[in-house]
N, C-alpha and C positions, 0 to 999 in steps of 0.2 A: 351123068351130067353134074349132080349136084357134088360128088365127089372133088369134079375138075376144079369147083366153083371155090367149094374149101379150101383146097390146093394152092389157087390163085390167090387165097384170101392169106393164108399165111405166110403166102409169098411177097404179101403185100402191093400185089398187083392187083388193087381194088376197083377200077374201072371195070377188068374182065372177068373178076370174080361177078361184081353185078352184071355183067349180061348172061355169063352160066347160070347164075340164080334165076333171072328172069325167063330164059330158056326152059330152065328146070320146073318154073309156075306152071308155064304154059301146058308142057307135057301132063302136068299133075292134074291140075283141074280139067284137064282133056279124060284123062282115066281115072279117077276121081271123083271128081266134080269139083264148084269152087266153095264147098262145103265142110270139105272133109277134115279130119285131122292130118293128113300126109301135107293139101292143102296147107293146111294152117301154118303148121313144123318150116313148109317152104320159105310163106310171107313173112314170117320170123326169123329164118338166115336172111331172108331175102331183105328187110331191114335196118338188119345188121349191116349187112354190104353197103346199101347207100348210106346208112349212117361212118362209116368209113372213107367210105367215097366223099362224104363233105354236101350230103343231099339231106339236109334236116327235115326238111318237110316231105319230101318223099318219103320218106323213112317212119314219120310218124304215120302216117298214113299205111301205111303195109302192117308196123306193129298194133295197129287199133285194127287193121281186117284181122290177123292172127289173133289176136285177143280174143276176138266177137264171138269168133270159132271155135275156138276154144270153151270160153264160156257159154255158149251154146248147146256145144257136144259131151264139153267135159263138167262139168258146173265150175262156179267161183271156187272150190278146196281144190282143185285138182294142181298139181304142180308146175305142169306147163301154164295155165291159166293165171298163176300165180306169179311165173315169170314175165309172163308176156306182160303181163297190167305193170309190173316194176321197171320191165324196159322202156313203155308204155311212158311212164312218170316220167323217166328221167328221160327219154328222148324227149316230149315235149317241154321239160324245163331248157335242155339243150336248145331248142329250135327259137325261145324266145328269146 
């Protein structure tokens, strides 16, 4: 799923790409949980996509769960953790 979602995303068919991502959430935190790092990895494309999509505030919202989780599981030095809080920054400068 979340493959298709990519696919969709560089195809710039951003609408469909965000419903494979969201799709893709659901299965993950079903097997998962909504805890996890695969989790997290999801709500960080998943971000992405409405941030493409033209959903600012959606978006911020998905990359601050990703983040949480991240720094949660991973601590503050870990790399993922480090991107997410920099998409994090500049999605919410974006939003305002």
């Amino acid at each position: 799923m979340n493959n298709a979602a990519v696919m969709l995303q560089h195809l710039k068919q951003y609408s469909d790409s965000r419903k494979w991502f969201e799709a893709s959430l659901t299965v993950c935190e079903n097997l998962f949980g909504t805890q996890s790092i695969n989790t997290a990895t999801i709500l960080f494309q998943l971000a992405q996509a409405l941030a493409l999509d033209q959903d600012s505030k959606a978006a911020v919202g998905k990359m601050r769960d990703a983040y949480n989780i991240f720094l949660g599981q991973l601590g503050p030095e870990d790399r993922n953790t480090k991107e997410a809080e920099a998409w994090l920054e500049q999605l919410t400068q974006n939003a305002v």
